[in-house]
N, C-alpha and C positions, 0 to 999 in steps of 0.2 A: 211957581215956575212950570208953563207949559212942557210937557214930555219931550218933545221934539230939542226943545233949546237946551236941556238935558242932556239929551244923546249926541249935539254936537257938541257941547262941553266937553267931554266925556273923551271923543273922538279926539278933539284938539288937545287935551292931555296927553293923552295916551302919542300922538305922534310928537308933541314936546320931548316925552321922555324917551322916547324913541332916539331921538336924534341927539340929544344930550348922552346919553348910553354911548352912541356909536363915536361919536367925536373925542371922546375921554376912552374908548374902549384900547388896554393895553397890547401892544405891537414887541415880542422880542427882538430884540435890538439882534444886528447881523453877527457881530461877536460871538452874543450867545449861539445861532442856530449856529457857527461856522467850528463852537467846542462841541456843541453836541451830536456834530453829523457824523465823525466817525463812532462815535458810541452805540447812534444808529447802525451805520454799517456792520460793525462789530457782532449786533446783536442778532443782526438779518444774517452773517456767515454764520454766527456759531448755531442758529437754529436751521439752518441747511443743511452743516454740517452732523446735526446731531440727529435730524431726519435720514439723511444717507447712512450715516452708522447704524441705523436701525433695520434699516432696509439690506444693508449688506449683512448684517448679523443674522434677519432672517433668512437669506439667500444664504449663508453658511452652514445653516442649521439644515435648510434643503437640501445643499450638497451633503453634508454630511448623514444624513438617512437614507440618500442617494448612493452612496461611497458602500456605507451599510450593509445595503442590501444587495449591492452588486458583489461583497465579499464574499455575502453568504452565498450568491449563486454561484460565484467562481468556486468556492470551495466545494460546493457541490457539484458540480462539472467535475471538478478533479477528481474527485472518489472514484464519477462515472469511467470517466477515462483513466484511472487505476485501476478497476475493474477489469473494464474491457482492455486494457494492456494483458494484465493476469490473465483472462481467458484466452488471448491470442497466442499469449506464452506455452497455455498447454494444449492448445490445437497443435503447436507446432511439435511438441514435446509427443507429443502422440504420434504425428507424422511422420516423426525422425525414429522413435523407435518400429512403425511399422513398414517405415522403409528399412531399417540397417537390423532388427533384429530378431523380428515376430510381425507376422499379417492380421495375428487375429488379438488385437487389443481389445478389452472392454470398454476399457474410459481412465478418467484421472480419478484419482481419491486425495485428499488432504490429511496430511497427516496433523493429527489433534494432539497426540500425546506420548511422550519417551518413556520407556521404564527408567526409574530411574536408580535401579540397582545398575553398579562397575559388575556383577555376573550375568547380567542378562542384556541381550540385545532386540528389544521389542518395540513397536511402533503400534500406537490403535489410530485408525482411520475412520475417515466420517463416513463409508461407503459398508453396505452390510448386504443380508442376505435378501432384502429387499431391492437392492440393486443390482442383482444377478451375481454377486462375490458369493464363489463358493472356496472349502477348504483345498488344500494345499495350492490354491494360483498362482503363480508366478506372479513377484514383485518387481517394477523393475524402473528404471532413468535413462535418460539419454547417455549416462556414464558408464550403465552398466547395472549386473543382477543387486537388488538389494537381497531377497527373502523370499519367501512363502508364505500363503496366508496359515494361519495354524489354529483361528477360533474367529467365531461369524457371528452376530446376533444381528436382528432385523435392519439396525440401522449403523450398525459399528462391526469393524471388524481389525482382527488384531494381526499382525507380521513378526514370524522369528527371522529377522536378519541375518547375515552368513553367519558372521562373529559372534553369535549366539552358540551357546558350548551344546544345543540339541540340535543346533542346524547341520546338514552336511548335502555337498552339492557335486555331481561327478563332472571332473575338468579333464580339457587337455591342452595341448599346445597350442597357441594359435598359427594357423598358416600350415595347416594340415600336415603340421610334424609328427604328428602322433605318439603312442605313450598318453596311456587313460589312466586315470586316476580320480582319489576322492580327497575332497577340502572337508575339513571341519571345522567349525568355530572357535574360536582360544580369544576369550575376553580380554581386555576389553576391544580389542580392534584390530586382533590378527587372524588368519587363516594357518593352520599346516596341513597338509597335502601331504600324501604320500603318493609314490610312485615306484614301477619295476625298476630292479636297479640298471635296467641296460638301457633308460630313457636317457640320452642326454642333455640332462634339463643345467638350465644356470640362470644364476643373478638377473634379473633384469629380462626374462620370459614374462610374456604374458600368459596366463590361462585364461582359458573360456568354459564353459559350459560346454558336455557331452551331452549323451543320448542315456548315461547312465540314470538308473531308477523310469526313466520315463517319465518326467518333473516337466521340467526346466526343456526350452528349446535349446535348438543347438546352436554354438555360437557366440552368444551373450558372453561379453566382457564377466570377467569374476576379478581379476586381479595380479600385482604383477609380483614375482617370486624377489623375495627380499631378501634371502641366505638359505642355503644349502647344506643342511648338517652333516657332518664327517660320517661315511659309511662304517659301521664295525663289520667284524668278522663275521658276526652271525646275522648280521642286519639281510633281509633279504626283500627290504623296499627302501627306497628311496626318500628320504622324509623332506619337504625343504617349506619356510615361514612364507607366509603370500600377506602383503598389504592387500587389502580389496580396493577395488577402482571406486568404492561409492563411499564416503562419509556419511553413515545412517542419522549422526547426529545432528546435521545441517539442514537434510531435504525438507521439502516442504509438501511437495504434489509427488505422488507417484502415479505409473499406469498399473492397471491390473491387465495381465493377458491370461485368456484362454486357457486350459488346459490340454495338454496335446492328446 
């Protein structure tokens, strides 16, 4: 058998089974495609559906290291402007006491530390002799005298508050009633004062700060007369209990002023 007669053989096979193949070749009846079109569908939402959950889980996950990190920056804003609230605090604190009670302030000090002995009334600050604090300065608040400074080291230094049983500070009336006297400290939080007996002092005076010693300016709030002890015969001063206008155990900043 020539080659040629071969290859048409061959040929006409091949498209024989061709067409037998395609005439017998199986068609899903409409039935079937009509049960399995929503299975279809079913399967095209829930891989949509589970594509978007992916996608939103990531976007969650961005928000939330977003959320994050804006916490920490707000929280840190906040410290700043706590900060700068406090140091507005004691610009003004400074302001008011060198308007109402002394011109020559040094600055704020912080108080770090209480004694915490009921006989002692002492205060250590984070201000020393490296900040120009020297011994005996005037302590003081917007409320009024706390103390003196009494010990100094480079970067601390330490305050006997009125009510300290060593502290003692010269008062008198306020409202230029006169009648000079001295406070001394009576732990844990009172003042007694004495006075001439011909002052007429009572319940509910305030004293201030004199010129006595040469300390303390004049003027400064000290505290207000709480009881008046009964005069004896041979008493020949006036003794009466003073509340001080400053709670040592609450402050927190004080001013240091001057020396006069």
């Amino acid at each position: 058998m020539s080659e040629g007669r071969r290859l048409l053989l061959v040929t006409l096979g091949l498209l024989g089974l061709s067409m037998v193949t395609t005439r017998f070749q199986v068609v899903a009846p409409s039935a079937w495609r009509a049960w399995t079109a929503p299975i279809t569908r079913a399967s095209v939402v829930t891989a949509d559906n589970v594509r978007r959950a992916y996608v939103t889980l990531v976007h969650e996950r961005e928000l939330s290291r977003e959320v994050g990190a804006l916490g920490k920056q707000n929280d840190l804003l906040r410290q700043q402007n706590e900060l700068l609230q406090r140091e507005v605090s004691r610009l003004r604190q400074v302001m008011n006491i060198t308007t109402t009670q002394a011109p020559n302030a040094l600055g704020i000090a912080q108080v770090i530390a209480v004694d915490p002995s009921p006989l002692l009334a002492r205060l250590d600050l984070n201000r020393g002799s490296a900040d120009g604090v020297r011994l005996r300065m005037p302590v003081t608040v917007p409320g009024g005298l706390v103390g003196q400074i009494a010990e100094v080291s480079e970067h601390r230094s330490t305050v006997v508050a009125l009510v300290d049983p060593e502290s003692s500070v010269g008062v008198t009336l306020q409202g230029n009633r006169g009648g000079r006297g001295l406070a001394r400290g009576v732990p844990p939080d009172r003042l007694r004062a004495e006075f001439s007996r011909s002052v007429p002092i009572r319940v509910g005076d305030v004293l201030v700060t004199n010129s006595l010693g040469g300390v303390f300016p004049v003027g400064i709030r000290v505290g207000t007369v709480e009881k008046v002890m009964p005069l004896g015969p041979n008493d020949i001063s006036r003794t009466v209990i003073v509340k001080p206008s400053v709670d040592v155990g609450v402050i927190e900043d004080v001013t240091l002023l001057e020396g006069l």
